[in-house]
N, C-alpha and C positions, 0 to 999 in steps of 0.2 A: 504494500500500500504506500503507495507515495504520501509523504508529507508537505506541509505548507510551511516556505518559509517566512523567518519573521525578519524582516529587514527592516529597521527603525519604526516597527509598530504596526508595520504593513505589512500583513501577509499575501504572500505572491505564490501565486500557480507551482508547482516544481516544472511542470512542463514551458512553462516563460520565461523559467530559469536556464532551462536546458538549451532552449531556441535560443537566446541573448548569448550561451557559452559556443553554441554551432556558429554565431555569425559574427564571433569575435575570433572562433578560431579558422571562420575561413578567410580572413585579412591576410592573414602569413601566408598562409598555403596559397592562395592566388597570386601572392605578388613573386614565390618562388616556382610557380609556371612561369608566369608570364617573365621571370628569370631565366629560366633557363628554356625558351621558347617553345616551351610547351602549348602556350595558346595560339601560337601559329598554325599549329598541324591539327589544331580542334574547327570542328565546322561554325560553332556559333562561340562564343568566349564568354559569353552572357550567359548562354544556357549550360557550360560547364563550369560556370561559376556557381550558379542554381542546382547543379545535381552534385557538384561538393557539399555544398550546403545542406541538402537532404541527405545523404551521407554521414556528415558527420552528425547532424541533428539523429538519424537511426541510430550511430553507435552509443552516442548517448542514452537515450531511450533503453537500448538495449542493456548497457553497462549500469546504470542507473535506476533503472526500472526493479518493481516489485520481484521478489524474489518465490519461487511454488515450492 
């Protein structure tokens, strides 16, 4: 069961927590494609910046999420 966290008295989704860590951690990871031109040889650079993003937002979920 996921919990809510309490961030200065505000409690926030776990799940808008996890999104906010997916789309901070895709900053790095995009700017070291687009490093080492990895975004050259993708079809759209927008939409594999978007499916990084979903990506890391599943491994979270997954890592993070309820445990059975």
């Amino acid at each position: 069961m996921y919990r809510e966290f309490d961030i200065f008295g505000v409690y926030v989704a776990p799940f808008a927590v996890m999104m906010l860590a997916a789309w901070l951690a895709t900053f790095p990871l995009s700017r070291i494609a687009h490093h080492v031109s990895l975004t050259r040889r993708v079809w759209h650079p927008g939409l594999f910046n978007l499916s990084l993003y979903i990506i890391l937002l599943s491994l979270l979920v997954l890592l993070l999420g309820p445990r059975q």
